[in-house]
C-alpha positions as CSV (number, residue, x, y, z in Angstrom):
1,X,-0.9,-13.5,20.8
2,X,-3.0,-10.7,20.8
3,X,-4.6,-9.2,17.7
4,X,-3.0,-5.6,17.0
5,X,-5.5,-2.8,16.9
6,X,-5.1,0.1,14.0
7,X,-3.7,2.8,15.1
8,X,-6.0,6.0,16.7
9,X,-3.2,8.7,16.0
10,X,-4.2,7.7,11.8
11,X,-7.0,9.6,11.4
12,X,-9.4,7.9,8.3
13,X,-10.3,10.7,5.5
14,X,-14.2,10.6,3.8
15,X,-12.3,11.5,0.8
16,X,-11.7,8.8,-1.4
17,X,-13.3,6.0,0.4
18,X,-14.8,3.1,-1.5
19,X,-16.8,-0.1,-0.6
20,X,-17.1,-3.5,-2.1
21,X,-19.0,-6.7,-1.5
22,X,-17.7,-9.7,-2.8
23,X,-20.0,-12.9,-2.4
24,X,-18.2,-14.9,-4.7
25,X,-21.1,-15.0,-7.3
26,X,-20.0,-18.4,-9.6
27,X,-22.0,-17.9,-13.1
28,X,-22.5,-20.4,-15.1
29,X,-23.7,-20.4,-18.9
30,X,-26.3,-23.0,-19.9
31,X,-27.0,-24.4,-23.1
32,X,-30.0,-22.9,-23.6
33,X,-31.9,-20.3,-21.3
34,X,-30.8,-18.0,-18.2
35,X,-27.4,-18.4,-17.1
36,X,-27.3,-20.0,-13.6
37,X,-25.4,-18.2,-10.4
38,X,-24.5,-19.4,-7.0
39,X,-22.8,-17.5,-4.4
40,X,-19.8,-19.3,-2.6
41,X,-19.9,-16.9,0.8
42,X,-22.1,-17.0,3.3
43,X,-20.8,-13.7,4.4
44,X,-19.3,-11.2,1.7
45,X,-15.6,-10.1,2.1
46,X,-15.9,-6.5,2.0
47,X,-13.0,-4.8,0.2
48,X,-12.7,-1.1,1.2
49,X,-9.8,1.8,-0.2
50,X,-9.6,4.8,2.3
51,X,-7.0,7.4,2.8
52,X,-5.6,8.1,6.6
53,X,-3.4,11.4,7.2
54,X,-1.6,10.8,9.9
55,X,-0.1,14.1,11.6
56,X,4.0,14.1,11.9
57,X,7.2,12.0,10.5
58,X,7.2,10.2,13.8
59,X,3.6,8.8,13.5
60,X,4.5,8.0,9.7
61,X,7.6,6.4,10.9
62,X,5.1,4.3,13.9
63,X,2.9,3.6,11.4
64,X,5.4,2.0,8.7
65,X,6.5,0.0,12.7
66,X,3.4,-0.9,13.4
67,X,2.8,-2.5,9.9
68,X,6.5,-4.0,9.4
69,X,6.1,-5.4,13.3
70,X,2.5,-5.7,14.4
71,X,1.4,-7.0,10.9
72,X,4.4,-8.8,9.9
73,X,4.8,-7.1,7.1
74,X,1.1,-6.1,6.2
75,X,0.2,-10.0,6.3
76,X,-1.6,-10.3,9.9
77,X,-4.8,-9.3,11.0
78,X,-6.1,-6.3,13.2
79,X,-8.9,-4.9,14.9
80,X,-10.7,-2.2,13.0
81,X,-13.3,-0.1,13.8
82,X,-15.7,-0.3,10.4
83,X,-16.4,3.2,9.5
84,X,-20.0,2.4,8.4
85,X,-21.5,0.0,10.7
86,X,-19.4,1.0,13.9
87,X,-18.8,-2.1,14.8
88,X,-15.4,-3.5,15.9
89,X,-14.5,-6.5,13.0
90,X,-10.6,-8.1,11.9
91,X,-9.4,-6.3,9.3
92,X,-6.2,-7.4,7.1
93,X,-4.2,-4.9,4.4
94,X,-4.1,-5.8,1.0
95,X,-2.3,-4.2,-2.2
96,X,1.6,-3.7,-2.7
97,X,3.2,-2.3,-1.0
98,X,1.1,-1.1,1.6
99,X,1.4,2.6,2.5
100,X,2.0,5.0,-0.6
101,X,2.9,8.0,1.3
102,X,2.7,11.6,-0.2
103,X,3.4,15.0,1.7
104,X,0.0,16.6,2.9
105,X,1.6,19.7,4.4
106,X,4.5,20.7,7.2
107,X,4.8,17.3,8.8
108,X,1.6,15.8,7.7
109,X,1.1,12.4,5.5
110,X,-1.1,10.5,3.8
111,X,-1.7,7.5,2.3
112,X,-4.4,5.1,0.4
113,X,-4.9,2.0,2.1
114,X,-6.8,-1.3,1.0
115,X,-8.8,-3.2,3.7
116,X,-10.2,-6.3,4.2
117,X,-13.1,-7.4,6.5
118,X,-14.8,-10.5,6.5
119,X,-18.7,-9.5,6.7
């Protein structure tokens, strides 16, 4: 089965939008003298929060489709164009429930969104 690509009608906002490497730093405390620390990954899972708007009730409504369908619920993976980089990478949503829509004007919405890339 093909790998779902995120929607191009839901349009990614520069307000609000976070980034966060995670390497899986383990630390641990010695005895005596400098704490030792270890990173698990090889390549960080990068943890981002950014808003999309998307621009009518029936794009919200393909959106919530897309997710409940395409991503089985928000589990599966996607194809995401990083923001930063450019690059095409496999995304995954994370965070409960997924979509938090609010009104953004006459038929607008937005949400927050969590995603997850590996590197």
């Amino acid at each position: 089965m093909a790998i779902p690509e995120f929607p191009a009608y839901a349009l990614m906002l520069a307000d609000g939008f976070a980034e966060e490497a995670d390497y899986g730093v383990m630390r641990t405390e010695m005895d005596s003298g400098v704490p030792k620390q270890a990173r698990r990954f090889s390549v960080p899972i990068i943890a981002r929060t950014i808003n999309i708007r998307v621009q009518s009730d029936a794009d919200r409504l393909r959106f919530d489709a897309w997710v409940r369908d395409d991503l089985a619920g928000s589990v599966g993976w996607f194809n995401w164009l990083d923001p930063i980089g450019g690059q095409r990478k496999r995304a995954r949503l994370v965070g409960k429930p997924a979509c938090r829509w609010q009104r953004d004007g006459p038929q607008r919405w937005q949400t927050p969104l969590q995603v997850e890339t590996v590197g």
